[in-house]
Backbone bond lengths (Angstrom), bond angles and torsions (degrees), N, CA, C in turn:
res aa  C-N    CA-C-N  psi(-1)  N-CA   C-N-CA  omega(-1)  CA-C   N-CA-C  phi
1 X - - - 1.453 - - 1.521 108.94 -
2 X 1.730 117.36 135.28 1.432 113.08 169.22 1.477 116.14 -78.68
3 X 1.086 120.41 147.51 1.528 139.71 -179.74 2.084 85.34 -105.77
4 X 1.899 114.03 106.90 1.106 110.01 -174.46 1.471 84.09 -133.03
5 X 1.414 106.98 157.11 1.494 97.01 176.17 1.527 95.99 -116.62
6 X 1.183 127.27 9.71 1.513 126.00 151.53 1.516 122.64 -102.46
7 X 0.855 131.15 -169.77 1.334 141.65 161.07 1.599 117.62 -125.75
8 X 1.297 118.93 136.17 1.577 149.28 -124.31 1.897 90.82 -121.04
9 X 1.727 92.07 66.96 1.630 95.73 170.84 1.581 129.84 -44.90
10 X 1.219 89.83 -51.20 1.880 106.05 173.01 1.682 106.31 -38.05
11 X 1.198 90.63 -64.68 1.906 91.72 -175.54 1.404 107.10 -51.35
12 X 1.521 120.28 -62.04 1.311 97.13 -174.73 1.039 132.65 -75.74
13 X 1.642 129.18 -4.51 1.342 123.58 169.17 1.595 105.76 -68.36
14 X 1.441 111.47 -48.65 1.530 104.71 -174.68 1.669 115.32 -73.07
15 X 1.232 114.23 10.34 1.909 120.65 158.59 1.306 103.50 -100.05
16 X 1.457 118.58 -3.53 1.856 117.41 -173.90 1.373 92.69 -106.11
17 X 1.043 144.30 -61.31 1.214 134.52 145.39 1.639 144.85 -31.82
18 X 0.990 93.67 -13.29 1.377 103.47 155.89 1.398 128.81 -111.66
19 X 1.423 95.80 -22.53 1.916 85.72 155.36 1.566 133.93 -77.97
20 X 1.252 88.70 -14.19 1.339 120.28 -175.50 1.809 121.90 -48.04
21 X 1.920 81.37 -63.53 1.293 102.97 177.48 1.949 113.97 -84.94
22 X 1.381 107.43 -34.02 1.619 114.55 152.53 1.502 95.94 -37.69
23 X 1.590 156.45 -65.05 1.407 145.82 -106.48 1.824 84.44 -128.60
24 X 1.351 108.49 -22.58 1.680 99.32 179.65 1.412 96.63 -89.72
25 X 1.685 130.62 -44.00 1.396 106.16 -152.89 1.357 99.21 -83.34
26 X 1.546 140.12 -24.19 1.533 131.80 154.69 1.031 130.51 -14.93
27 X 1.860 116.83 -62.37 1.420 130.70 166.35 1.311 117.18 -88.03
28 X 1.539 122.32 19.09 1.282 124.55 169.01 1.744 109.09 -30.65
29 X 1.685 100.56 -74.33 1.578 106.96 -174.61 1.167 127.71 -24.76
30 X 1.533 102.42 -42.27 1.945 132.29 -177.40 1.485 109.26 -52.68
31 X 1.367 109.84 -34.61 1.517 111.49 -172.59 1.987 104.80 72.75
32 X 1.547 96.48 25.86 1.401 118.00 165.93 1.627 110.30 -56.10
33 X 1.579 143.79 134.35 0.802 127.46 151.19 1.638 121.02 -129.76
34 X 1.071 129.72 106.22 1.199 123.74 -173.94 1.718 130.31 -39.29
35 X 1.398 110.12 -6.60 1.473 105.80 -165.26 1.624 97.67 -106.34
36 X 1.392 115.68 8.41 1.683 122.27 -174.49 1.910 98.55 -100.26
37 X 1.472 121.98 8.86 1.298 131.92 -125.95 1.690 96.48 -153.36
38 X 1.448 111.79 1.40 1.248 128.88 173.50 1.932 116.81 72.90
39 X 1.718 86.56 44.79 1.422 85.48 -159.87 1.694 97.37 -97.27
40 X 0.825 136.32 -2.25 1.477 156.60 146.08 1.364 112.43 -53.53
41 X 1.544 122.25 -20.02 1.674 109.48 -178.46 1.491 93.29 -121.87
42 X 1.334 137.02 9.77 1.643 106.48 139.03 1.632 152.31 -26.89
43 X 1.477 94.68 116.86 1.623 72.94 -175.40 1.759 115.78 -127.28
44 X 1.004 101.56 111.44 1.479 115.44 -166.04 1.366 111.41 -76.91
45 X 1.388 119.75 -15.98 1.553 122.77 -170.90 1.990 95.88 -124.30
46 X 1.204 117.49 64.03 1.173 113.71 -171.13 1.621 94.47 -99.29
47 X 1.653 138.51 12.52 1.419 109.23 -178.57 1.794 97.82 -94.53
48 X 1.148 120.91 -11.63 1.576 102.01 -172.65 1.958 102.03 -95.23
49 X 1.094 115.03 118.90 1.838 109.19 -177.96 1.330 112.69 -75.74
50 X 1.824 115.28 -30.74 1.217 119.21 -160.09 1.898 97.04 -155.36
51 X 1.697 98.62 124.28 1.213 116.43 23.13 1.683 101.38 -101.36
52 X 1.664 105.93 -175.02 1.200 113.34 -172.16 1.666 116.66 -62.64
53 X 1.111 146.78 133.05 1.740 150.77 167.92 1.256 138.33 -83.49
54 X 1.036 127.39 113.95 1.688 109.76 150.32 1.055 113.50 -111.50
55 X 1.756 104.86 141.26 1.311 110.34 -172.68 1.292 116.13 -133.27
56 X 1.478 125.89 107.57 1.665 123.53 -166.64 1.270 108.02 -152.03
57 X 1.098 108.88 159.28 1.883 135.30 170.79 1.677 113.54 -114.71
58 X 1.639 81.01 126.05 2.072 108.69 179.69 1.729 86.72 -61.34
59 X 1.334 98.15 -175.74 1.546 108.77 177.40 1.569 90.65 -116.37
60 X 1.159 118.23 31.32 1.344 111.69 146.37 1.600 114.02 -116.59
61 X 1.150 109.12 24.34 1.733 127.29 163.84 1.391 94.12 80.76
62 X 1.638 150.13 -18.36 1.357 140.13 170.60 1.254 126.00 -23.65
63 X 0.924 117.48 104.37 2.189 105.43 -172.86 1.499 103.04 -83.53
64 X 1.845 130.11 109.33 1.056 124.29 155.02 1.611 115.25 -78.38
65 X 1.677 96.65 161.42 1.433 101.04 173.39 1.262 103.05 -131.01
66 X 0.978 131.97 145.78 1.940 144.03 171.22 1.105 121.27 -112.59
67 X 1.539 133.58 106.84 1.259 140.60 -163.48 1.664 93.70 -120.77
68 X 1.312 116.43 128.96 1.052 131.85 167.78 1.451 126.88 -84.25
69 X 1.177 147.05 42.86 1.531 148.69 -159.26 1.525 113.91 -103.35
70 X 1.465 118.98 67.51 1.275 108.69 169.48 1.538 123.23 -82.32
71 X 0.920 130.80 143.65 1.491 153.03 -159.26 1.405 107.45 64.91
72 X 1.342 115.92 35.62 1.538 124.53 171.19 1.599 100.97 -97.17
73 X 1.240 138.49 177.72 1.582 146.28 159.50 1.015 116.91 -117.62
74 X 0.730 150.80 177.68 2.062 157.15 -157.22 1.547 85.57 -110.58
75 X 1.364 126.24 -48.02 1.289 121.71 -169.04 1.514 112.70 -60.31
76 X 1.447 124.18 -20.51 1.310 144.64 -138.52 1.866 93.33 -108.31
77 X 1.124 119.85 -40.86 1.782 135.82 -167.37 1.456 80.19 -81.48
78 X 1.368 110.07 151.84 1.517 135.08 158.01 1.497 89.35 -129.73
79 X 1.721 117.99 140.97 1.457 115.35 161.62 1.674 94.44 -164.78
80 X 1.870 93.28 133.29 1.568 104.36 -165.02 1.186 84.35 -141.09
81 X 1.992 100.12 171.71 1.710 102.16 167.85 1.426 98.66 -115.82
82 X 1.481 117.01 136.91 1.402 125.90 177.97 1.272 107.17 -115.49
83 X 1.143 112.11 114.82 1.769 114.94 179.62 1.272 99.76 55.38
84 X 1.695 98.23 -122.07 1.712 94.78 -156.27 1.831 94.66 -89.10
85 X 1.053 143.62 7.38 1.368 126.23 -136.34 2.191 77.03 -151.22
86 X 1.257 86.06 136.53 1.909 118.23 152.96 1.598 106.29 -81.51
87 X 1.760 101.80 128.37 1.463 103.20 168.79 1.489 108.19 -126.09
88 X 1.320 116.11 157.37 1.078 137.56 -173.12 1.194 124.53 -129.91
89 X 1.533 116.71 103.13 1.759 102.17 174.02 1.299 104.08 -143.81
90 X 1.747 113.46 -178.65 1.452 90.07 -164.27 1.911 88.20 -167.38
91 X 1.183 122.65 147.72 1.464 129.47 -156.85 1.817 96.19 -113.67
92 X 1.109 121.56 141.02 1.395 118.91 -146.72 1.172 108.71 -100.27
93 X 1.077 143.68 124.23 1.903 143.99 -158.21 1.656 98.71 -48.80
94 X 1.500 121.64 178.66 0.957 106.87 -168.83 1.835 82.74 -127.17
95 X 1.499 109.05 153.01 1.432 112.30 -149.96 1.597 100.51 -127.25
96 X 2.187 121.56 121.89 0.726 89.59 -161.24 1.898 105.39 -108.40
97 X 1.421 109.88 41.71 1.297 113.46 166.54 1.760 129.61 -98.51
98 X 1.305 88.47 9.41 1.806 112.45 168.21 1.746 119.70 -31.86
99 X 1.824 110.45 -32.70 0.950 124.50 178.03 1.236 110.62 -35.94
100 X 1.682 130.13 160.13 1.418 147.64 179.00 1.675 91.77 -102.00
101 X 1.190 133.96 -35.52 1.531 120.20 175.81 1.248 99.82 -83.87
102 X 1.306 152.12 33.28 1.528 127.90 164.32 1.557 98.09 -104.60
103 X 1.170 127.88 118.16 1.233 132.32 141.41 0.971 139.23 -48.01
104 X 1.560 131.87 101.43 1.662 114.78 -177.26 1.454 129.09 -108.59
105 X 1.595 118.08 125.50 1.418 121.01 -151.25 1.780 93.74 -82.43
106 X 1.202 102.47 -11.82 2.016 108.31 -177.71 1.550 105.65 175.55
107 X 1.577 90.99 121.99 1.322 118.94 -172.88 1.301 113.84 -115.76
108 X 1.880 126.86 82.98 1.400 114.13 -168.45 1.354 75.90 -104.31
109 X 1.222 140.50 -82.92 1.430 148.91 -171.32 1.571 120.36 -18.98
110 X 1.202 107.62 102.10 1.450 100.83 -166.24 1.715 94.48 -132.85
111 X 1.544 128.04 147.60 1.522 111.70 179.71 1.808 91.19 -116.44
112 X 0.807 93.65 -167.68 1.705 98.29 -170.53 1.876 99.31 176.12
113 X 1.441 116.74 154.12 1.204 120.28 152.13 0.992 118.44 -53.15
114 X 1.869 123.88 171.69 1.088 118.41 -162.25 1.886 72.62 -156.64
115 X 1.637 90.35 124.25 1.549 104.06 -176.40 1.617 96.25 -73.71
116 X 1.536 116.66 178.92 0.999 136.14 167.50 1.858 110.27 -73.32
117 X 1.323 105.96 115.93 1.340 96.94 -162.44 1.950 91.08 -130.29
118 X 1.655 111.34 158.46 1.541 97.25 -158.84 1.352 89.75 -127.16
119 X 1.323 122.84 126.35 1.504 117.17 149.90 1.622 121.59 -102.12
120 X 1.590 125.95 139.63 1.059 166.91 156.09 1.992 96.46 -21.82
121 X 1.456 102.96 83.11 1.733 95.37 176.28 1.363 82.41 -146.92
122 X 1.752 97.25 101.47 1.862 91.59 172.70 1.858 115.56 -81.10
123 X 0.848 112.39 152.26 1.422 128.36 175.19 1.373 129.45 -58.83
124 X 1.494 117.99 -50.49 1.475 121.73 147.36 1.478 117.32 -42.24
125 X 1.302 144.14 -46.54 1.155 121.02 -176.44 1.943 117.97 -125.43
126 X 1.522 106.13 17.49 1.236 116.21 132.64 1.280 148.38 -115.10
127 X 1.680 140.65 151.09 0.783 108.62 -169.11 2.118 120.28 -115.61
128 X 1.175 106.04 96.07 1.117 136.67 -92.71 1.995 68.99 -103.35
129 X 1.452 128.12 -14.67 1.606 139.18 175.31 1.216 108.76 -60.04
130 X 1.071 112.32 -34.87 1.829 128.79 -177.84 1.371 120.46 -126.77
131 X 1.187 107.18 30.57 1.666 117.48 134.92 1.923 121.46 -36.22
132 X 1.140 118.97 145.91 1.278 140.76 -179.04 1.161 111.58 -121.36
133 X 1.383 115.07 117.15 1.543 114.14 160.27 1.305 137.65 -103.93
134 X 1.476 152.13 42.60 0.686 165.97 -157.20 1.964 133.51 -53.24
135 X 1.806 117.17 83.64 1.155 96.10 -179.84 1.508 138.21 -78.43
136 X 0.833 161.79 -170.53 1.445 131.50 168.79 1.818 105.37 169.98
137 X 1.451 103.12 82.13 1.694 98.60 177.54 1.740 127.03 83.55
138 X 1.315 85.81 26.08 1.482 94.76 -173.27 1.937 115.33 96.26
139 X 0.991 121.03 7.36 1.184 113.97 -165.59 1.789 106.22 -159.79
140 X 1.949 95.09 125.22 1.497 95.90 -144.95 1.273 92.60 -95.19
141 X 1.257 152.33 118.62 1.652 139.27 172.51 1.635 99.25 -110.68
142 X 1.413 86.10 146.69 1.557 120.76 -163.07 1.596 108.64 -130.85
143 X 1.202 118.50 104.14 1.534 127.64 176.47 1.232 111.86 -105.15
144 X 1.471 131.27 128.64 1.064 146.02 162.04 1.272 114.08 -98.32
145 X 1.333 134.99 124.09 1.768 120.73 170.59 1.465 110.43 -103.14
146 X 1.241 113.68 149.19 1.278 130.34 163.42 1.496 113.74 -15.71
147 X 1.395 110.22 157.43 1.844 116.19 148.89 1.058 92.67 -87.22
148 X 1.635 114.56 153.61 1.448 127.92 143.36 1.582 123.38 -59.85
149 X 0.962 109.24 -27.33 1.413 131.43 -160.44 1.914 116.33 -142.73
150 X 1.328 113.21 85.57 1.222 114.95 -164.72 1.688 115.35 -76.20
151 X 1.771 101.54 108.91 1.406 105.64 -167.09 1.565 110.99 -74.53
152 X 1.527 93.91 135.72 2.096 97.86 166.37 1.240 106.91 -73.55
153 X 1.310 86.63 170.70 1.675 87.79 -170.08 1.821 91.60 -100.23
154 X 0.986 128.64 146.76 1.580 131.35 -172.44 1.669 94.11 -90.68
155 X 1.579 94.21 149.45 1.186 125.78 -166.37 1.332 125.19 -139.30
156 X 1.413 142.09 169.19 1.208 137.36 170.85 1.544 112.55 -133.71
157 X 1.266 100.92 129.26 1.493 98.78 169.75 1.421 133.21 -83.13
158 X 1.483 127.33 137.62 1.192 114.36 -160.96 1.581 97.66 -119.17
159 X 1.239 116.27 108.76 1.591 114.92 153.25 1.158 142.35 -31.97
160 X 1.181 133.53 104.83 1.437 139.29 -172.70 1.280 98.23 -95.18
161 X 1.662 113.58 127.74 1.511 143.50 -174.02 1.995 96.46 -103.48
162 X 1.282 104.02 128.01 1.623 110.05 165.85 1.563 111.45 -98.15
163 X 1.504 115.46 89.56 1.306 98.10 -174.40 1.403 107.28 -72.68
164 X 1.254 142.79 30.16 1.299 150.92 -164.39 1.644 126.28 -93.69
165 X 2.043 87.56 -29.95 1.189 110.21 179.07 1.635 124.84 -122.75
166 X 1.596 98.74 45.62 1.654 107.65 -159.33 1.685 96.74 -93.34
């Protein structure tokens, strides 16, 4: 057993996904479809609130991401891949109604830093060199595509000796 002090998203999405599709091709016959069933409003990345996300896969396995940051700058986003996980953070425009005489009749718009926050894009089965970053109108999308070829991770085998039977 691992002693992790996180929990190992990848695995369970790809056991959620596989029950998933186990529970659709069952009721295949039924003309069952899981996405009439609110399978479209999952949300697997519910610890970051802000900024707002979309987070989905083409059926060519590509994992997009949708970052919503208007009045942010491209200069302003930092986004790298660290180990197994994409991070995202981002330093908050600088705002020039800060004043103590401005009165505000409605204040939804608020900017704020944006901590270093990590999403779950393992390396074996993306290919993570030819990533896309794309800003465009307030909203940063990030494509990852598939491997063709999903690499193991290399290993060594270790021989177990029975000194029991020397």
């Amino acid at each position: 057993m691992h002693n992790r002090d996180y929990l190992d998203l990848g695995q369970v999405l790809d056991q959620i996904f596989k029950a998933t599709e186990e529970l659709s091709n069952s009721f295949g016959g039924f003309g069952f479809d899981p996405r009439k069933y609110g399978g479209d409003n999952r949300n697997y990345y519910s610890m970051y609130p802000f900024p707002p996300a979309n987070i989905y896969m083409h059926s060519d396995r590509s994992m997009v991401f949708e970052f919503a940051l208007a009045g942010y700058r491209d200069s302003d986003v930092s986004l790298q891949f660290n180990g197994e996980y994409m991070s995202l953070s981002a330093k908050a425009p600088e705002q020039n109604c800060e004043d103590e005489e401005v009165i505000f009749f409605n204040r939804r718009l608020k900017f704020k830093d944006i901590p270093e926050q990590k999403y779950f894009v393992p390396e074996d089965k993306f290919d993570r060199e030819n990533a896309k970053a794309v800003f465009k109108s307030g909203i940063l999308k990030v494509t990852v595509p598939s491997r063709d070829e999903i690499r193991q991770p290399g290993g060594v085998k270790i021989d177990i000796v029975n000194e029991d039977e020397k």
